[in-house]
C-alpha positions in Angstrom: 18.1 12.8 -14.9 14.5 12.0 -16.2 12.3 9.7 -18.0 10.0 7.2 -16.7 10.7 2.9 -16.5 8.1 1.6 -18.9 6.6 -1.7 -19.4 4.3 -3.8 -20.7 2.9 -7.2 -19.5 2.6 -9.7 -22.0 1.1 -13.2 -20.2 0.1 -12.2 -16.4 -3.1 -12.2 -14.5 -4.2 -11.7 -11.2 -6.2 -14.6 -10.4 -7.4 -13.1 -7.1 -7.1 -10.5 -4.2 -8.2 -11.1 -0.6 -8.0 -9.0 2.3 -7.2 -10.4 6.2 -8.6 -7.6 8.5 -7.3 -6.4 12.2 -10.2 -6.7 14.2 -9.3 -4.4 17.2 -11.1 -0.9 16.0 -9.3 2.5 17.0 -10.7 5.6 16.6 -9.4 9.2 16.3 -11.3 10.5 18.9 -9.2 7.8 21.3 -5.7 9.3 20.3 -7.3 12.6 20.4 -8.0 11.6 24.2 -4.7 10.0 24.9 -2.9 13.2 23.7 -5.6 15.7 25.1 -3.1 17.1 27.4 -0.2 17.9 24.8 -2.8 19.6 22.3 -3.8 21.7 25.4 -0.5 22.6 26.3 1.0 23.0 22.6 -2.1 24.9 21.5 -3.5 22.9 18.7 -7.6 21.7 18.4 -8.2 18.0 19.3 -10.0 16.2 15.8 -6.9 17.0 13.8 -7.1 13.5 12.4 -10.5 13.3 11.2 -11.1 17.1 10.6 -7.7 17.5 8.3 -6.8 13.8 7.4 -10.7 12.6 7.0 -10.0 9.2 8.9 -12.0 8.2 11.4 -11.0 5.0 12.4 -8.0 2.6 12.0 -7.3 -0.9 13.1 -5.0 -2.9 15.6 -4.4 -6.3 15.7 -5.3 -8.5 18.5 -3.2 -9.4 21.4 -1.3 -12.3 20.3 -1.7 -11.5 16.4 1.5 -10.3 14.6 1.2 -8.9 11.0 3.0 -12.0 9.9 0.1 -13.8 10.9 -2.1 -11.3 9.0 0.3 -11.6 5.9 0.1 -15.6 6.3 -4.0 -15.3 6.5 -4.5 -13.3 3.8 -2.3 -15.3 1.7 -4.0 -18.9 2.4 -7.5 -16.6 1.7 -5.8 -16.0 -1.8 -4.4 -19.3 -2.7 -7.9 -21.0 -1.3 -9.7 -18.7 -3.5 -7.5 -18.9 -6.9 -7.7 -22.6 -7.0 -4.1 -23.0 -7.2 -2.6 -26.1 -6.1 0.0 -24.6 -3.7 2.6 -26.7 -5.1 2.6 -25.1 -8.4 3.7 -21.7 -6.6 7.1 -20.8 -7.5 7.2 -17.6 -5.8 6.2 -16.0 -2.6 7.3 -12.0 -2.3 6.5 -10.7 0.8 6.3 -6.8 0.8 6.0 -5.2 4.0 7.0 -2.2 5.7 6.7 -3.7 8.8 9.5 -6.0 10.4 10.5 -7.9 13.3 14.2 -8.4 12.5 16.4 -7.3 10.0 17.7 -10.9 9.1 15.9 -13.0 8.0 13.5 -12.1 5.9 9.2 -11.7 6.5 9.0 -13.9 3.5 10.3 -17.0 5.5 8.0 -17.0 8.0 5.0 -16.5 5.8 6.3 -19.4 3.7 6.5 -21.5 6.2 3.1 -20.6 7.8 1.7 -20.9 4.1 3.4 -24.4 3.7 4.8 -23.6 0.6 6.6 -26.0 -1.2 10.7 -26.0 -1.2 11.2 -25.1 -4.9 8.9 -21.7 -3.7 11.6 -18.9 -4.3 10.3 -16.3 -1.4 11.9 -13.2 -0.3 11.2 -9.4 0.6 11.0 -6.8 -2.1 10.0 -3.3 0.4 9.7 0.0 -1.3 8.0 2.3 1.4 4.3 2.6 -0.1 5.0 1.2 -3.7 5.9 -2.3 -2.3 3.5 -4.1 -3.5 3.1 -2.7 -6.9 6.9 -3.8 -7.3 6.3 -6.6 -6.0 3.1 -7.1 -8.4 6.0 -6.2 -11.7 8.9 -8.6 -10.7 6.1 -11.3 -10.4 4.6 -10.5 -13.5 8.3 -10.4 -15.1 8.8 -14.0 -14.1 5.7 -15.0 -15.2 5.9 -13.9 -18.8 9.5 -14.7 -18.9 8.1 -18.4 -18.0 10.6 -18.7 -15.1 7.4 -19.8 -13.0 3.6 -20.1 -13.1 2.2 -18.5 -10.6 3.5 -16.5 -7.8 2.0 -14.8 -4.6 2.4 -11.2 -3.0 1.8 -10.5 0.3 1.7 -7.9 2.8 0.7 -7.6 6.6 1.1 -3.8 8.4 1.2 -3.5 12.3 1.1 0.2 13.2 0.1 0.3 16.9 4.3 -0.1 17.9 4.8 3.1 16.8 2.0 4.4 17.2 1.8 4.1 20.6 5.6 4.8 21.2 4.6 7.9 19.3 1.9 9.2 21.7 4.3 8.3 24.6 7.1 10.7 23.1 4.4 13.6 22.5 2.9 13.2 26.1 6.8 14.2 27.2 6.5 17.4 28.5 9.1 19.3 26.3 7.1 18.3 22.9 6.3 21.3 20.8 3.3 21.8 18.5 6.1 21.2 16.0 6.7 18.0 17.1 3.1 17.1 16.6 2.9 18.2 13.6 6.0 16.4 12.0 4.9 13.1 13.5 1.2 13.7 12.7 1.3 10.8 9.7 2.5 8.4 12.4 -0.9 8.7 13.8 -2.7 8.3 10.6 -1.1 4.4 10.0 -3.8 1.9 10.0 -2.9 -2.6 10.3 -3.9 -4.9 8.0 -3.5 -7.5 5.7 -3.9 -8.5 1.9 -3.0 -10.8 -1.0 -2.6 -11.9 -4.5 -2.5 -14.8 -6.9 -0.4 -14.3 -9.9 -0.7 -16.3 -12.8 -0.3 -17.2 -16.6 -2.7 -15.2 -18.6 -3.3 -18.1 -21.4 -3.5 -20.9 -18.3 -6.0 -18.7 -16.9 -9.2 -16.9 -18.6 -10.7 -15.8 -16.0 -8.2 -13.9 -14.7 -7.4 -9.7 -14.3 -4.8 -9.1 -17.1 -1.9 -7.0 -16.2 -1.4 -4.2 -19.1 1.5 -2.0 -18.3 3.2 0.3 -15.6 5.1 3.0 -15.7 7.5 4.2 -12.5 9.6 7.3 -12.4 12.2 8.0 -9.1 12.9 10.9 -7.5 15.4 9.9 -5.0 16.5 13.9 -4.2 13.5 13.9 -2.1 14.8 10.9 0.1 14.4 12.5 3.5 11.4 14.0 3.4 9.4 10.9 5.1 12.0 8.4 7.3 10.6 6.0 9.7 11.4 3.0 11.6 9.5 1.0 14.8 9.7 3.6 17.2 9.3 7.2 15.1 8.9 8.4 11.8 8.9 12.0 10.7 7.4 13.7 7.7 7.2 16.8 5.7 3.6 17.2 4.9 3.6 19.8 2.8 7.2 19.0 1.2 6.1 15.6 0.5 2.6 16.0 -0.8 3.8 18.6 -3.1 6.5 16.7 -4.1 5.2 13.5 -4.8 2.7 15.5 -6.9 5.2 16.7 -9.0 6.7 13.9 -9.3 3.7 12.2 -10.5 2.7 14.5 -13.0 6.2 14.3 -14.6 5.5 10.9 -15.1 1.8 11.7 -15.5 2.5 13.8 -18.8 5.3 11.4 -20.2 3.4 8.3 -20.2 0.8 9.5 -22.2 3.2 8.8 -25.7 2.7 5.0 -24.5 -0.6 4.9 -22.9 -3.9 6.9 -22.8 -4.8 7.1 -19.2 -5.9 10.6 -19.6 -8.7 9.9 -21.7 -9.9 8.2 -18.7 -10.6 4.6 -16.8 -13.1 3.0 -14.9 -11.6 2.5 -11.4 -8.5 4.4 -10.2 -6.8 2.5 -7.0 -5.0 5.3 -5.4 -2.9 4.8 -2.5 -5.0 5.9 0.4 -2.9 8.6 2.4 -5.3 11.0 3.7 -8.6 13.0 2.1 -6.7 16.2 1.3 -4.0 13.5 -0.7 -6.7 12.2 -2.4 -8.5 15.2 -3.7 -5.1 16.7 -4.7 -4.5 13.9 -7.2 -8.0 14.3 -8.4 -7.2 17.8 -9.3 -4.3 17.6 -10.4 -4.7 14.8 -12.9 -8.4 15.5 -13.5 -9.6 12.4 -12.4 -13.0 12.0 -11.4 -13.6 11.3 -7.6 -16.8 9.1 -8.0 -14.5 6.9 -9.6 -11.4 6.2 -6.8 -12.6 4.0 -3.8 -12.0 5.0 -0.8 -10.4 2.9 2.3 -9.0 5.5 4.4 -11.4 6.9 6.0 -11.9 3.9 8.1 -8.7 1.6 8.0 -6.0 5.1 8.0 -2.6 4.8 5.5 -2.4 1.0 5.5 1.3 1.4 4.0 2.2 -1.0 0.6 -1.4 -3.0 1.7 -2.9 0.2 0.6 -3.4 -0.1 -3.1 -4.3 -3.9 -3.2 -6.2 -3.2 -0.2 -8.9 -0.3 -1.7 -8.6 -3.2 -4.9 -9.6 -6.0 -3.1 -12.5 -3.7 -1.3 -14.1 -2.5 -4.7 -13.6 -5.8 -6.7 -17.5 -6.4 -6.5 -17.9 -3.6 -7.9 -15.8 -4.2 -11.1 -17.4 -5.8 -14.5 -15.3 -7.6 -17.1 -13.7 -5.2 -19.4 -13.0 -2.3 -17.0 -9.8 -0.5 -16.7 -8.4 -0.3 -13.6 -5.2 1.9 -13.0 -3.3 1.4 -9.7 -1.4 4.8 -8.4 0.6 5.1 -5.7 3.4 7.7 -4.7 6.0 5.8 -2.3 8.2 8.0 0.3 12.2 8.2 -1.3 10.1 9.5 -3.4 8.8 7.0 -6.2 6.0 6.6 -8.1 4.0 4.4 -9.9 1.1 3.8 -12.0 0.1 -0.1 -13.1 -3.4 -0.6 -15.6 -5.1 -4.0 -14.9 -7.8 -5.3 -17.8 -10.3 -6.1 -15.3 
């Protein structure tokens, strides 16, 4: 099997992104101390995190705040800021990783925290890291198919769950540097919340104009990266070079319907770790003065990755720019989306 899904967008605009941030700051150097003891005793050098990953920080939410609230912030942030009366939202599509239950959806308690109308469709699209990008499409689809006029996406991340039932399990005395290692991305996860306002390009101007995407699967490398609340395990070096290939597949393919090579403005990468990024920038030639960086102080925020590092380096966009949104999603998927800035 190959080829890549492509489309193009013919009537949708983001009308605005907006971030809700977890205040409660976590550095790398305080997981480094709470699991002093095992990198002693398994032989591996404390600063792992910062040293190999380049993040030196990440954030928790506050006692008492749930990434539904965060989701539900960041989504009244965007709807105050778009102008949109919330009654003319006919969709909500929550995309987060993170869950409480399994039934019912996120998307009804950030509806009802929103006060969305009724005749607002709202359920959960999740797709590892690409969530929101998907998310961003199916929106899009209904817009230009004129099933509805504006939608919002949102997304709240909680990772101190697992990341503290994750330094518990290393601290057991029969973990092996092994152990670390394969649970290492745990530790790079980073909460957080963001946003966006979808709507019809000829209703409004002023809005970001979605181009086109292109997505390509490659479901053979399904468990490289599996997770849930209490442990997820990865193949660092299986998935990175994976996901790379992957991506240049698609890469290479999509250049008979667009010409990304030649080169854009702003590229929105999913933020994973430094060595991540600098392996996309080789490998597709992209230049690094031009992909913001969020990482470095907010860790892998999951799906709120890519709208995220968007939202962050809006200010620095000017009408006309290209923006291409890239993200590689654990199953493995991947995806690239251009926004007309």
């Amino acid at each position: 099997m190959s080829g890549n899904a492509t489309h193009r967008f013919s009537n949708t605009s983001i009308l605005t992104v907006q971030t809700a941030d977890a205040s409660r700051v976590v550095t790398s150097d305080a997981i480094d101390e709470r699991l002093a003891d095992t990198y002693k005793r398994v032989g591996l050098r404390p600063g792992l995190l910062e040293r190999l990953a380049g993040i030196r920080e990440r954030r928790w939410w506050e006692d008492g705040v749930t990434f539904t609230d965060g989701a539900a912030m960041a989504g009244a942030k965007a709807i105050s800021e778009s102008g949109v009366d919330p009654a003319g939202i006919g969709l909500m599509i929550n995309t987060s990783v993170s869950r409480r239950y399994l039934e019912p959806s996120t998307a009804v308690a950030v509806h009802h925290a929103l006060g969305l109308p009724r005749s607002a469709q709202n359920f959960d699209v999740t797709n590892a890291c690409l969530g929101f990008v998907n998310g961003m499409e199916l929106a899009a689809a209904m817009i230009d198919s004129g099933m509805i006029e504006h939608a919002v996406i949102v997304n709240g991340e909680d990772a101190q769950t697992v990341q503290d039932r994750t330094i518990d399990r290393l601290n057991q005395p029969d973990t092996t540097a092994r152990d670390v290692i394969a649970q290492f991305a745990t530790l790079t996860l980073g909460s957080g919340a963001v946003a966006m306002v979808l709507g019809r390009s000829d209703q409004h101007p002023e809005g970001h104009r979605l181009v086109g995407s292109v997505s390509r699967a490659g479901t053979e490398h399904h468990e490289l990266c599996t997770g849930d609340n209490d442990e997820m395990r990865t193949d660092l070096k299986g998935l990175l070079e994976a996901g790379l290939d992957l991506s240049m597949d698609m890469w290479e393919e999509a250049a008979a319907d667009f010409d990304w090579q030649r080169g854009m403005d702003r590229y929105v990468i999913h933020q994973v770790s430094k060595v991540h990024t600098a392996a996309m920038c080789e490998r597709f030639g992209i230049d690094e003065t031009r992909v913001p960086k969020t990482f470095p102080t907010r860790g892998n925020l999951g799906p709120a990755s890519v709208p995220y590092t968007l939202a962050n380096a809006q200010h620095e966009l000017v009408d006309g720019d290209r923006v291409l949104l890239m993200g590689i999603g654990s199953g493995l998927n991947a995806s690239c989306l251009e926004i007309a800035w």
